[in-house]
mmCIF file as Biopython writes it, N, C-alpha, C and O atoms, coordinates in Angstrom:
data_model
#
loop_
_atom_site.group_PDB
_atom_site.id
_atom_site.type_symbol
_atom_site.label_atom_id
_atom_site.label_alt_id
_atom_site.label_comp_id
_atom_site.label_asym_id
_atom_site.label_entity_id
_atom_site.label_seq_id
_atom_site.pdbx_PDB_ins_code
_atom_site.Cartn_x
_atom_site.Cartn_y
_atom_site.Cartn_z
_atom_site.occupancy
_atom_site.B_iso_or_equiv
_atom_site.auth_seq_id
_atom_site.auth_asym_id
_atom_site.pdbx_PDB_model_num
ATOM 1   N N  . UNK A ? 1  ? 0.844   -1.189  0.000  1.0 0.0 1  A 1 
ATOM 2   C CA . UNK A ? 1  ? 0.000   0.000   0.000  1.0 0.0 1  A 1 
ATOM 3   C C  . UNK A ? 1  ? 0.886   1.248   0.000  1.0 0.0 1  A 1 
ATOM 4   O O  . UNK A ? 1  ? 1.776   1.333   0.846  1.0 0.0 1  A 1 
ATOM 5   N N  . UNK A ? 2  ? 0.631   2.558   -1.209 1.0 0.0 2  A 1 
ATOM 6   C CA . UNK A ? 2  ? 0.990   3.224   -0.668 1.0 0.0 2  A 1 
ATOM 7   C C  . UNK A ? 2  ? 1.294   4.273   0.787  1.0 0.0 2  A 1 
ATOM 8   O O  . UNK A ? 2  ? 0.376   4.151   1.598  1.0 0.0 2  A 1 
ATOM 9   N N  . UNK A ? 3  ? 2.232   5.108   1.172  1.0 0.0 3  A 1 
ATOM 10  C CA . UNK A ? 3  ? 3.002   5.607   2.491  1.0 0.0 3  A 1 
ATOM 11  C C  . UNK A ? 3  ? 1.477   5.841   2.694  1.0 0.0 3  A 1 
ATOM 12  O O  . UNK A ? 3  ? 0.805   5.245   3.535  1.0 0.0 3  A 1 
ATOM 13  N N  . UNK A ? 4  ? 1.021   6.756   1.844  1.0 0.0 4  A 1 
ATOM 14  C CA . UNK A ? 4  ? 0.529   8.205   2.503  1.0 0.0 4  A 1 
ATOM 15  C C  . UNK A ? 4  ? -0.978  7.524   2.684  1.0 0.0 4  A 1 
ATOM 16  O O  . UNK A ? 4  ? -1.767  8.441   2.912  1.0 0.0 4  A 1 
ATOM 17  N N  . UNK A ? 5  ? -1.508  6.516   2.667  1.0 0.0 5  A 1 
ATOM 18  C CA . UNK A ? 5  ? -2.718  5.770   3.127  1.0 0.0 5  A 1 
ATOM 19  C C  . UNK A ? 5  ? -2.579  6.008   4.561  1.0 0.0 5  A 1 
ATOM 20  O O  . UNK A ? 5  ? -3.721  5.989   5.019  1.0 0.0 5  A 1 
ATOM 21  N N  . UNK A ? 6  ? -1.701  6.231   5.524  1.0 0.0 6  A 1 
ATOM 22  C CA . UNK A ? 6  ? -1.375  6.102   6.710  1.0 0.0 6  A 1 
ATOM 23  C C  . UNK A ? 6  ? -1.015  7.288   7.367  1.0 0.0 6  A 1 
ATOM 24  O O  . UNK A ? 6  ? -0.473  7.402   8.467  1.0 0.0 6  A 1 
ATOM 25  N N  . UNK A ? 7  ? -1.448  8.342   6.413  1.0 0.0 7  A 1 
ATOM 26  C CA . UNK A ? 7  ? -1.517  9.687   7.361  1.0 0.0 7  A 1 
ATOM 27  C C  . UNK A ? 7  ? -2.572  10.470  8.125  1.0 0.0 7  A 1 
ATOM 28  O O  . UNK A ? 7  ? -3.772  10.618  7.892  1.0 0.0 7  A 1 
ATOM 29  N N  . UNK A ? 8  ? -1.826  10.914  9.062  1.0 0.0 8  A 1 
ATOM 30  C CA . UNK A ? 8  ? -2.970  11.310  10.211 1.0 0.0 8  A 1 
ATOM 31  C C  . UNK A ? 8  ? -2.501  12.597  10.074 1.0 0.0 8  A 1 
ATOM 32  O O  . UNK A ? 8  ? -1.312  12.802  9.831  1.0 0.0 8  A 1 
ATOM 33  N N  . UNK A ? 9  ? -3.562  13.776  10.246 1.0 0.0 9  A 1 
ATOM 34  C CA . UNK A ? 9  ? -3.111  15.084  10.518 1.0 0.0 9  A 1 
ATOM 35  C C  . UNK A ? 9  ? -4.102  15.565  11.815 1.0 0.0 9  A 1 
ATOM 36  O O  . UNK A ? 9  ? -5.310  15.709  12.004 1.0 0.0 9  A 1 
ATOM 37  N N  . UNK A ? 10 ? -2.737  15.736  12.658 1.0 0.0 10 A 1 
ATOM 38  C CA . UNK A ? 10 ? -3.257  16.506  14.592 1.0 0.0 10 A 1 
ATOM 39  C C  . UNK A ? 10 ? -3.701  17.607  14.471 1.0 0.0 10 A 1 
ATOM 40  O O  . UNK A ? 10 ? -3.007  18.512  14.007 1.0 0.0 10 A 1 
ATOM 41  N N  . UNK A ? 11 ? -5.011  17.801  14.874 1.0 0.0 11 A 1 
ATOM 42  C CA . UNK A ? 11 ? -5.533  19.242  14.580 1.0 0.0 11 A 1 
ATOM 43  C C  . UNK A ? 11 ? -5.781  19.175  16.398 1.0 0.0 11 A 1 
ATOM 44  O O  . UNK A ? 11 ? -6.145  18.235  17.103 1.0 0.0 11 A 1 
ATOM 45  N N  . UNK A ? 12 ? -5.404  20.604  16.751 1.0 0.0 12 A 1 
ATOM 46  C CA . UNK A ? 12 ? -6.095  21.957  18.143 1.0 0.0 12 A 1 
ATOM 47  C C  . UNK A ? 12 ? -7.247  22.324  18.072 1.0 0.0 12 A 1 
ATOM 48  O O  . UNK A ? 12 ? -7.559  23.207  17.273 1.0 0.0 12 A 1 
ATOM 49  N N  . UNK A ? 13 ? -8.198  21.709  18.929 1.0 0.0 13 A 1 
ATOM 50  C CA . UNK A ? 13 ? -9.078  22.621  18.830 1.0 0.0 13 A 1 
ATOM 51  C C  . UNK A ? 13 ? -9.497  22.594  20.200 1.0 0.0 13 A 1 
ATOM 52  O O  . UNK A ? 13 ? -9.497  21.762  21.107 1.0 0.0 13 A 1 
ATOM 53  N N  . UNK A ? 14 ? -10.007 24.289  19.979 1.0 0.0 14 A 1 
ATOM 54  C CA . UNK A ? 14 ? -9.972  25.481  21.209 1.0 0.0 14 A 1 
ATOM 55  C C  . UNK A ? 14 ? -11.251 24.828  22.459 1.0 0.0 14 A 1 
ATOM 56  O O  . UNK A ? 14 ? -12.389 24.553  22.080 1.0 0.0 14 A 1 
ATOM 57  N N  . UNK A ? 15 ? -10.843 24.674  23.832 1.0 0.0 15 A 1 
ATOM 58  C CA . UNK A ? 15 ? -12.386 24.064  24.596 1.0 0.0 15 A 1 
ATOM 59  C C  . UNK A ? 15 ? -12.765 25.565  24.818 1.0 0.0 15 A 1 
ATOM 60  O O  . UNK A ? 15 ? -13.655 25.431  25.658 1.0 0.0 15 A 1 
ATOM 61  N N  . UNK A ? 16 ? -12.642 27.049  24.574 1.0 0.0 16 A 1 
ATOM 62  C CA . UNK A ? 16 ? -12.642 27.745  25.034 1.0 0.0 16 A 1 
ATOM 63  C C  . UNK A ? 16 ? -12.642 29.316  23.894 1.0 0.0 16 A 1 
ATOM 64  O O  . UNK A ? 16 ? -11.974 29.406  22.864 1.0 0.0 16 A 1 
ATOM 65  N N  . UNK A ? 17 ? -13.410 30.208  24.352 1.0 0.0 17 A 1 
ATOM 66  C CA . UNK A ? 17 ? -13.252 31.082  23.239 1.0 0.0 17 A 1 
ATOM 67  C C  . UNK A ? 17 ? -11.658 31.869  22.976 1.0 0.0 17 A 1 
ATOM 68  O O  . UNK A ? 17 ? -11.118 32.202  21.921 1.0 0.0 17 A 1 
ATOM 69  N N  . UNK A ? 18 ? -11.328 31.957  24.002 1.0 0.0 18 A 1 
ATOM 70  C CA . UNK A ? 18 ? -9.982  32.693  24.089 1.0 0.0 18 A 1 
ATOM 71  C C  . UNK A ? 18 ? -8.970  31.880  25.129 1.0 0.0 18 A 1 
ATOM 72  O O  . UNK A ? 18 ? -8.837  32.144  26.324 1.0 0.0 18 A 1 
ATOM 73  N N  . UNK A ? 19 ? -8.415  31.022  24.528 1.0 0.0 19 A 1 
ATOM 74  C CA . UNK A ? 19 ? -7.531  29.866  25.071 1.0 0.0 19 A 1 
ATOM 75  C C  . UNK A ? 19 ? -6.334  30.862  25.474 1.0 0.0 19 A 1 
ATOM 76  O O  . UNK A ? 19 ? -6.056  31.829  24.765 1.0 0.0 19 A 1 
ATOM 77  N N  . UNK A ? 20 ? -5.670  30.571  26.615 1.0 0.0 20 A 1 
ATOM 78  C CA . UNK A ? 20 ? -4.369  30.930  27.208 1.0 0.0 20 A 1 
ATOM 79  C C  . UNK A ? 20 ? -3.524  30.399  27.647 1.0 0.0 20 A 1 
ATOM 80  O O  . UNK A ? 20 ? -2.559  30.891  28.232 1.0 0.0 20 A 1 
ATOM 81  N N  . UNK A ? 21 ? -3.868  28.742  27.323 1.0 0.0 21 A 1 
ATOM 82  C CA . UNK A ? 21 ? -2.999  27.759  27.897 1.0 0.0 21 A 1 
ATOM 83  C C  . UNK A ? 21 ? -2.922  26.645  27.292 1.0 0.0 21 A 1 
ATOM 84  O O  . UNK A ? 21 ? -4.088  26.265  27.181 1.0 0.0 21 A 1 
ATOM 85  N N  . UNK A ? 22 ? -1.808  25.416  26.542 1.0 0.0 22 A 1 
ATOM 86  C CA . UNK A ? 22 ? -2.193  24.729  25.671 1.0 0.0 22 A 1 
ATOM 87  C C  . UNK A ? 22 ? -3.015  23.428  26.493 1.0 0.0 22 A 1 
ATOM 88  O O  . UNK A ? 22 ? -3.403  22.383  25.971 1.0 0.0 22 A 1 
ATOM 89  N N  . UNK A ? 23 ? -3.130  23.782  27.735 1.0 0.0 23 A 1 
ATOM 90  C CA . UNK A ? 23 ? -4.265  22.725  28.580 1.0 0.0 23 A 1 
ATOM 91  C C  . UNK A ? 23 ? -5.578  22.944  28.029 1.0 0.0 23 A 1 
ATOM 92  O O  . UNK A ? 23 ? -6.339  21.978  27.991 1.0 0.0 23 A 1 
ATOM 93  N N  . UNK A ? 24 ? -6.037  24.277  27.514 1.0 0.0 24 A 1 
ATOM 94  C CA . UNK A ? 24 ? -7.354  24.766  26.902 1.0 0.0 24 A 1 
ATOM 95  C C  . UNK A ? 24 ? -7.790  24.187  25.474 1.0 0.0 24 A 1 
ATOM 96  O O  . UNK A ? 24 ? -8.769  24.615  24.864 1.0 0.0 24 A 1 
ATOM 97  N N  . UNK A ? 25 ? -6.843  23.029  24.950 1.0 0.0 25 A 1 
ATOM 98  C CA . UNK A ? 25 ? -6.857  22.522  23.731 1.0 0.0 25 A 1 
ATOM 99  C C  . UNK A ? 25 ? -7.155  21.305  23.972 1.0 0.0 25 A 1 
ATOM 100 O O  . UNK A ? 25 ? -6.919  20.781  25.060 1.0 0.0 25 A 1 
ATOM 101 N N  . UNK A ? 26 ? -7.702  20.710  23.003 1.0 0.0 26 A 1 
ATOM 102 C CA . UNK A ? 26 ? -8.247  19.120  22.866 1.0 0.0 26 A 1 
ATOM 103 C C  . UNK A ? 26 ? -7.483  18.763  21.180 1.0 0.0 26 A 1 
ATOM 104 O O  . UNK A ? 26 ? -8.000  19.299  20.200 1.0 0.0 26 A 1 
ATOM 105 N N  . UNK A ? 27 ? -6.297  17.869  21.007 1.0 0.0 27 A 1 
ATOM 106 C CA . UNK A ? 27 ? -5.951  17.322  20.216 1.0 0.0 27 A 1 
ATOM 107 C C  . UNK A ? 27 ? -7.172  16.212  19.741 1.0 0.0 27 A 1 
ATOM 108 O O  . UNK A ? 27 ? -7.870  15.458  20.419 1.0 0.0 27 A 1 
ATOM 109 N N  . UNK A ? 28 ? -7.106  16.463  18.242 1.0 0.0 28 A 1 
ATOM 110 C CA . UNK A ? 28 ? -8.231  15.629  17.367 1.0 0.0 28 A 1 
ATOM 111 C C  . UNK A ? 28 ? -7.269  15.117  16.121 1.0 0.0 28 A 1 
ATOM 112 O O  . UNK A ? 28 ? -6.878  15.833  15.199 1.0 0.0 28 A 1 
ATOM 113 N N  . UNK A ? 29 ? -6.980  13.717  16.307 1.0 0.0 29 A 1 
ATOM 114 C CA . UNK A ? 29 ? -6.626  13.296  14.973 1.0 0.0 29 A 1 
ATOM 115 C C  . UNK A ? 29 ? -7.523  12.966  13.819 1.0 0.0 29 A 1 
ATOM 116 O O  . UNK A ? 29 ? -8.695  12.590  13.854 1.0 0.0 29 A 1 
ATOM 117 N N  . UNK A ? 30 ? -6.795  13.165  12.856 1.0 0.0 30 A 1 
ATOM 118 C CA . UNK A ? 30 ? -7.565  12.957  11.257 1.0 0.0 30 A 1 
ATOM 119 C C  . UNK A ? 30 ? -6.955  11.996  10.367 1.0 0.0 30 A 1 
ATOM 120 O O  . UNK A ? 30 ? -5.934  12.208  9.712  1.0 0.0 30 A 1 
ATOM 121 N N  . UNK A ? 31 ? -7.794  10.669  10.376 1.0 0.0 31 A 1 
ATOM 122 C CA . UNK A ? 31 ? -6.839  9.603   9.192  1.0 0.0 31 A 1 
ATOM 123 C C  . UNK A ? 31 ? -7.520  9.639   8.361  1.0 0.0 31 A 1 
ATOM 124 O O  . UNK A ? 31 ? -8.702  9.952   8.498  1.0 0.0 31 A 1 
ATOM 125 N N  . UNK A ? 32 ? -6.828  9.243   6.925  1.0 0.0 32 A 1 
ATOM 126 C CA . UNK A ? 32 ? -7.392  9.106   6.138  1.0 0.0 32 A 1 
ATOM 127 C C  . UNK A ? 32 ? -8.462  8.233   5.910  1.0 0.0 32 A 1 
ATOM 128 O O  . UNK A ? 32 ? -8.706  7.437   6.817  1.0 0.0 32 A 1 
ATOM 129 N N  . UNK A ? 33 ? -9.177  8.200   4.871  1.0 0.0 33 A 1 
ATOM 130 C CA . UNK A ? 33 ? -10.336 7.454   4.791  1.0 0.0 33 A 1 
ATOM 131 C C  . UNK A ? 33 ? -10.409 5.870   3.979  1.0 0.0 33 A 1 
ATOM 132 O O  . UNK A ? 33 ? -11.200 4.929   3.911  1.0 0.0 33 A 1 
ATOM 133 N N  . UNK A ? 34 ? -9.303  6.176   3.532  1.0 0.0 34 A 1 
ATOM 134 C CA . UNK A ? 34 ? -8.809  4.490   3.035  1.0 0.0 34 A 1 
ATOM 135 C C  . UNK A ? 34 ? -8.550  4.050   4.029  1.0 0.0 34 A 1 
ATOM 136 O O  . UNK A ? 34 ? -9.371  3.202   4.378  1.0 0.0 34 A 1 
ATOM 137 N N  . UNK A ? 35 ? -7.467  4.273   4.965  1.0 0.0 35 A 1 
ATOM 138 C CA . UNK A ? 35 ? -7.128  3.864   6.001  1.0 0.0 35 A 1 
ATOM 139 C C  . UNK A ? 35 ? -8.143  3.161   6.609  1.0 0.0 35 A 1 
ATOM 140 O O  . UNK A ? 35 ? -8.092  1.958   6.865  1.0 0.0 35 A 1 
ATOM 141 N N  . UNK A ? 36 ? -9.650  4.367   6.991  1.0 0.0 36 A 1 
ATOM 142 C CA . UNK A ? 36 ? -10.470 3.336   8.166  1.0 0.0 36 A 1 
ATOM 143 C C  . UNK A ? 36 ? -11.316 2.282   7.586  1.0 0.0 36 A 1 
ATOM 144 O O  . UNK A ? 36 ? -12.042 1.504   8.204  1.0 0.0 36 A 1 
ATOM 145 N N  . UNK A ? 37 ? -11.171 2.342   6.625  1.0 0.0 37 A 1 
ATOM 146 C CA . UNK A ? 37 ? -11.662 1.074   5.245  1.0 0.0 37 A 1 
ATOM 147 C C  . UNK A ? 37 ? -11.349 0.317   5.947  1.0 0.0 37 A 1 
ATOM 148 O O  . UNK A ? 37 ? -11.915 -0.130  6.944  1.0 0.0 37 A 1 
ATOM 149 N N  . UNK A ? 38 ? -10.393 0.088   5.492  1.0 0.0 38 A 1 
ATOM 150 C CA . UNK A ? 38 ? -8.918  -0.735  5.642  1.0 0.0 38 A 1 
ATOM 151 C C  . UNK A ? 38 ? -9.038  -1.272  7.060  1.0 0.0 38 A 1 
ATOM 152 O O  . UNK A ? 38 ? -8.963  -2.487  7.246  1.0 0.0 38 A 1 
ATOM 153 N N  . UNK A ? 39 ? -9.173  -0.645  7.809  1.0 0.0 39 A 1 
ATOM 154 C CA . UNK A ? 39 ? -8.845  -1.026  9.619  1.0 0.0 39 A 1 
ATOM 155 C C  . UNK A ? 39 ? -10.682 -1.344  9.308  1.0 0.0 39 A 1 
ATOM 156 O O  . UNK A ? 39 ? -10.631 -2.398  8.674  1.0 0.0 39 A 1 
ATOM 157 N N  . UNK A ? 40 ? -11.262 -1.200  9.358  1.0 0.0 40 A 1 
ATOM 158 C CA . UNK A ? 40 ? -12.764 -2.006  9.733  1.0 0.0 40 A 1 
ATOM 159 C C  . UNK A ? 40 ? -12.764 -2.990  8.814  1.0 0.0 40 A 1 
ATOM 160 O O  . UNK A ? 40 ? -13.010 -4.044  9.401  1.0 0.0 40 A 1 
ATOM 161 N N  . UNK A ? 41 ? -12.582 -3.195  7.450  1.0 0.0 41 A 1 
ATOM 162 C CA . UNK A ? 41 ? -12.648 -4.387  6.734  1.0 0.0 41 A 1 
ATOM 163 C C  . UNK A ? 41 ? -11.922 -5.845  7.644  1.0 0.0 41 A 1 
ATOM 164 O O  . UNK A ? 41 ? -12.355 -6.960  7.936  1.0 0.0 41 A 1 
ATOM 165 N N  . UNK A ? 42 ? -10.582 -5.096  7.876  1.0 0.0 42 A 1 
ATOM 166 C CA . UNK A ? 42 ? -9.583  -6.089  8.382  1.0 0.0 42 A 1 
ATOM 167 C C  . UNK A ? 42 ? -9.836  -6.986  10.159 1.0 0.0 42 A 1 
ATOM 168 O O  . UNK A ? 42 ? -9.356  -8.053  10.543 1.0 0.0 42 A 1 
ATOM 169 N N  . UNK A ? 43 ? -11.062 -5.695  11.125 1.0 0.0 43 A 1 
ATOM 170 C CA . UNK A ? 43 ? -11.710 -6.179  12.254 1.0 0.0 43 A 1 
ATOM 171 C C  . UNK A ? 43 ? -12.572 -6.696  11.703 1.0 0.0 43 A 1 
ATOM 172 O O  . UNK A ? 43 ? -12.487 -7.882  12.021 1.0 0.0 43 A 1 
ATOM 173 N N  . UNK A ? 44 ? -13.431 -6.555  11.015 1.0 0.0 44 A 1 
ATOM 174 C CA . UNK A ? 44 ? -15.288 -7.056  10.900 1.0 0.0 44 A 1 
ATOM 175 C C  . UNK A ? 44 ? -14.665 -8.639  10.473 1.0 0.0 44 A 1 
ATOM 176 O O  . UNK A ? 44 ? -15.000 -9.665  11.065 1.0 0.0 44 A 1 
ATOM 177 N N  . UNK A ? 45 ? -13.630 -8.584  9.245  1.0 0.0 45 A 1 
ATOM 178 C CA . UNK A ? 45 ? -13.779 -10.085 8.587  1.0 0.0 45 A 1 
ATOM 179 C C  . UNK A ? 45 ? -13.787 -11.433 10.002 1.0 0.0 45 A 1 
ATOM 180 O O  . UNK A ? 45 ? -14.588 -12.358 10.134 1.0 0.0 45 A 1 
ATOM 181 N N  . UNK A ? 46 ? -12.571 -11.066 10.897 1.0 0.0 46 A 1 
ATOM 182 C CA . UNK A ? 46 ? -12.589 -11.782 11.746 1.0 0.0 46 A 1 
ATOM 183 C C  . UNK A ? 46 ? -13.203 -12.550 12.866 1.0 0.0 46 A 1 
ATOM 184 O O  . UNK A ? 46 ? -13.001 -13.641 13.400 1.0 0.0 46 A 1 
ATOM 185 N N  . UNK A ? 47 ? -14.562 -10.915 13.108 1.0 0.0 47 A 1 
ATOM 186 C CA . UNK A ? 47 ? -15.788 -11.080 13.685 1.0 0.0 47 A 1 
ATOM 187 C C  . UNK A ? 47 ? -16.625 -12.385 13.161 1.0 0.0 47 A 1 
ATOM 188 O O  . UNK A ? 47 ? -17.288 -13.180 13.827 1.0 0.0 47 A 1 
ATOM 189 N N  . UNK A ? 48 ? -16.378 -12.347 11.735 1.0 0.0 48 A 1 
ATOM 190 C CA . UNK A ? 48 ? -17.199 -13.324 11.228 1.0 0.0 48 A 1 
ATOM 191 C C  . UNK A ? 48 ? -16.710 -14.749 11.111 1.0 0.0 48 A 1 
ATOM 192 O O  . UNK A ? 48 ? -17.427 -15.744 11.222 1.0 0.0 48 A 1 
ATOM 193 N N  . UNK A ? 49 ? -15.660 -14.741 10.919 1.0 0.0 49 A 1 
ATOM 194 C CA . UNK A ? 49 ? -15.014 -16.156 11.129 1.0 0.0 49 A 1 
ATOM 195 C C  . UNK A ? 49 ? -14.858 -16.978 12.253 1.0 0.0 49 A 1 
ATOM 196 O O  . UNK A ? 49 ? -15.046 -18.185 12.408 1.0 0.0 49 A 1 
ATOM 197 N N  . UNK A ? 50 ? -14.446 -16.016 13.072 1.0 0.0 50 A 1 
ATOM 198 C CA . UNK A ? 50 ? -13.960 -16.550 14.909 1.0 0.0 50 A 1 
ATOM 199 C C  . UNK A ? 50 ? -16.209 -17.284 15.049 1.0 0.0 50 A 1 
ATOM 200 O O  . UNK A ? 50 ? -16.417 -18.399 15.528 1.0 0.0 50 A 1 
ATOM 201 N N  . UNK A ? 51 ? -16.895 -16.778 14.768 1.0 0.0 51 A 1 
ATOM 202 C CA . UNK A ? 51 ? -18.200 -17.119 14.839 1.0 0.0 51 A 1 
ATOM 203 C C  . UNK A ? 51 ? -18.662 -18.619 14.509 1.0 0.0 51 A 1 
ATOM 204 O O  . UNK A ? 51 ? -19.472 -19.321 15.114 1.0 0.0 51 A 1 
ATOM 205 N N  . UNK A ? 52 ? -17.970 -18.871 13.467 1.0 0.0 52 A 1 
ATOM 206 C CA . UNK A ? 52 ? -17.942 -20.045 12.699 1.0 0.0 52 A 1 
ATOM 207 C C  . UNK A ? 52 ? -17.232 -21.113 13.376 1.0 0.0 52 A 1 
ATOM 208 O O  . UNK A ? 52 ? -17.633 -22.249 13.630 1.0 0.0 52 A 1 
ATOM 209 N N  . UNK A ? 53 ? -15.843 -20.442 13.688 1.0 0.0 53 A 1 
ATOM 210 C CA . UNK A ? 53 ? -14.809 -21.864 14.250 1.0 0.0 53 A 1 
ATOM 211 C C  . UNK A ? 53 ? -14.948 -21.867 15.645 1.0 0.0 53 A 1 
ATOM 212 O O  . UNK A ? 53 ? -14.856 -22.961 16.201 1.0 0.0 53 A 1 
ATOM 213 N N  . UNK A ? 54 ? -15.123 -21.008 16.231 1.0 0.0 54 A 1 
ATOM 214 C CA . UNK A ? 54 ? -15.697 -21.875 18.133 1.0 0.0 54 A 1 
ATOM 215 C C  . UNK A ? 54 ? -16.890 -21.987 18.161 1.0 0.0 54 A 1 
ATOM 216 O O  . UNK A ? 54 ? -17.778 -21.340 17.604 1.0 0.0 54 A 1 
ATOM 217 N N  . UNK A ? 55 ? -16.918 -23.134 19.068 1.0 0.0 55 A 1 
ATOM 218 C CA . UNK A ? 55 ? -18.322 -23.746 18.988 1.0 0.0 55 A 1 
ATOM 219 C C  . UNK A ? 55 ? -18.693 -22.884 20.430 1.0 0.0 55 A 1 
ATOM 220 O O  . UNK A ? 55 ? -17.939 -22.624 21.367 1.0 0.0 55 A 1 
ATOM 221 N N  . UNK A ? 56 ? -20.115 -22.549 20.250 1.0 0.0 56 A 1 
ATOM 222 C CA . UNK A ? 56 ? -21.104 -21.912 21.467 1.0 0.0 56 A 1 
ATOM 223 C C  . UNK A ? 56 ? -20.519 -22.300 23.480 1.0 0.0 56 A 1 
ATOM 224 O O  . UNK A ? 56 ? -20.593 -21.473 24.389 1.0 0.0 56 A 1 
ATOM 225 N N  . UNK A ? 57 ? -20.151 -23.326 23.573 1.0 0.0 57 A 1 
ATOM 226 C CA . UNK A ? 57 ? -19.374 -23.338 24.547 1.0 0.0 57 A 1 
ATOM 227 C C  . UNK A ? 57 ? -18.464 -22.992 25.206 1.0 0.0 57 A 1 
ATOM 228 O O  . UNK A ? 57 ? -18.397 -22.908 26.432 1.0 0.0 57 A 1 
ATOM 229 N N  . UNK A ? 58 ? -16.872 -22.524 23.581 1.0 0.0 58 A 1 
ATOM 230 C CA . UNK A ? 58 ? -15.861 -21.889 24.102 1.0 0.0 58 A 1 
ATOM 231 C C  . UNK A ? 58 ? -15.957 -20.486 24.186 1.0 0.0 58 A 1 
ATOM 232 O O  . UNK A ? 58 ? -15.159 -19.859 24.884 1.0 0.0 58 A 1 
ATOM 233 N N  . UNK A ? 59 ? -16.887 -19.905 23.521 1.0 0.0 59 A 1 
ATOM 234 C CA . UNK A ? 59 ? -16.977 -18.321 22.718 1.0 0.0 59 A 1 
ATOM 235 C C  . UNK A ? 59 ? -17.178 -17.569 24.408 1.0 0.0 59 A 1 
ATOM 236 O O  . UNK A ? 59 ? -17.518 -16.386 24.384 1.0 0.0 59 A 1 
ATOM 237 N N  . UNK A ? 60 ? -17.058 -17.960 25.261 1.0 0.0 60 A 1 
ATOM 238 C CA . UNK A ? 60 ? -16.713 -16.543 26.704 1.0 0.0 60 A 1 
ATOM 239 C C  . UNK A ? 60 ? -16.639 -15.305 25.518 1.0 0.0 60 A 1 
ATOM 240 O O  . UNK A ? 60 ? -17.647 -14.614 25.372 1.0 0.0 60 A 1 
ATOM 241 N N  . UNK A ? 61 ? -15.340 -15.015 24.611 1.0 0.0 61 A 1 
ATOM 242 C CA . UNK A ? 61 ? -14.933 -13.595 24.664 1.0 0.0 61 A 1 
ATOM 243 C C  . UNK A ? 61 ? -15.441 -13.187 23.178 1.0 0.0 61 A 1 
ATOM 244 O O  . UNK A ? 61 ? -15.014 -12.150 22.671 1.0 0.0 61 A 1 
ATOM 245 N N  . UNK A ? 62 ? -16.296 -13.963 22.535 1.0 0.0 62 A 1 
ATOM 246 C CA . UNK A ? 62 ? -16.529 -13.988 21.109 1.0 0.0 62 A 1 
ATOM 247 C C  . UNK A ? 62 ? -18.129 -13.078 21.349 1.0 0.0 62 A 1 
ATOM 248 O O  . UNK A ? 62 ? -19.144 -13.300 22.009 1.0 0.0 62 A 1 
ATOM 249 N N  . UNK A ? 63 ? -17.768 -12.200 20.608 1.0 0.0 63 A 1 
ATOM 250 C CA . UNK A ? 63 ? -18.865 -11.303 20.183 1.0 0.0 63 A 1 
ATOM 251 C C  . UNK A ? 63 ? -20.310 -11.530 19.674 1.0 0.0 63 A 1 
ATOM 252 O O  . UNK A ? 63 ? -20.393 -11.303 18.467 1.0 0.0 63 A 1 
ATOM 253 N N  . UNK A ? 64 ? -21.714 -11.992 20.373 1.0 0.0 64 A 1 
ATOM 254 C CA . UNK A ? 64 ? -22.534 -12.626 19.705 1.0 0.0 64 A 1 
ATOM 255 C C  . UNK A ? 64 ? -22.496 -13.998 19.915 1.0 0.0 64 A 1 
ATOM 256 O O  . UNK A ? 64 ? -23.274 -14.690 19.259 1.0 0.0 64 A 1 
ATOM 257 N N  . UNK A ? 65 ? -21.570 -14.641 20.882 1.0 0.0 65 A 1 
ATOM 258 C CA . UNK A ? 65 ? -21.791 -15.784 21.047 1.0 0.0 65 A 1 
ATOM 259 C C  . UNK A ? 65 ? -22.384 -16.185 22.670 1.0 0.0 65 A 1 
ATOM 260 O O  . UNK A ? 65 ? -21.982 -15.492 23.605 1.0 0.0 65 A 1 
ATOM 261 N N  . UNK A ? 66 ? -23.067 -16.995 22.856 1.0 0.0 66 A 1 
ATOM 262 C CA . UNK A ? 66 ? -23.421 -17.056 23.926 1.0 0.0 66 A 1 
ATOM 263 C C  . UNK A ? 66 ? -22.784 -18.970 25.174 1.0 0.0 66 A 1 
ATOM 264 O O  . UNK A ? 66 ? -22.921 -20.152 24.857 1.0 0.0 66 A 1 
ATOM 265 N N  . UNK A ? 67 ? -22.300 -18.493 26.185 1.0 0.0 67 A 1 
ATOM 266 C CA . UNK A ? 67 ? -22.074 -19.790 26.905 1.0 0.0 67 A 1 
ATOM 267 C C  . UNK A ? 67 ? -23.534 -20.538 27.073 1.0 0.0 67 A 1 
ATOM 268 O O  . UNK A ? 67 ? -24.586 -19.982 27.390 1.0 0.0 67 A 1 
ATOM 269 N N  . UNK A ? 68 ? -23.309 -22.160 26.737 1.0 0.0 68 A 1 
ATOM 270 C CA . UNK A ? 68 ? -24.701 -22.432 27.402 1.0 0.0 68 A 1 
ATOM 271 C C  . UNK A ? 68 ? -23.805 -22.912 28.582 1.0 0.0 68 A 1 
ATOM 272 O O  . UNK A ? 68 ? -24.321 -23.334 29.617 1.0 0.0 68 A 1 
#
């Protein structure tokens, strides 16, 4: 994949009308949008598989699965 799929740009923004301290700021990152493709395609597929290969007994930590 190309680099730049993997850039984030840190944006400031103000909790306050007239900030005087950089404590008065809330850092907000920005990734790109291939990127979160990319990162949810690559969680969801697994969701669906791990579903399939433990059976209802072992799944404690499996999403949608229930202990009998």
């Amino acid at each position: 994949m190309p680099k730049q799929i993997n850039d984030t740009h840190i944006v400031l923004i103000c909790k306050v009308e007239h900030p005087y301290s950089v404590a008065l700021f809330r850092p907000i990152g920005f990734c790109n949008v291939v990127y979160k493709v990319v990162t949810t395609a690559t969680v969801q597929h697994p969701k669906l598989v791990l579903s399939k290969l433990i059976l209802p007994t072992q799944g404690a930590f499996v999403f949608g699965m229930m202990n009998l």
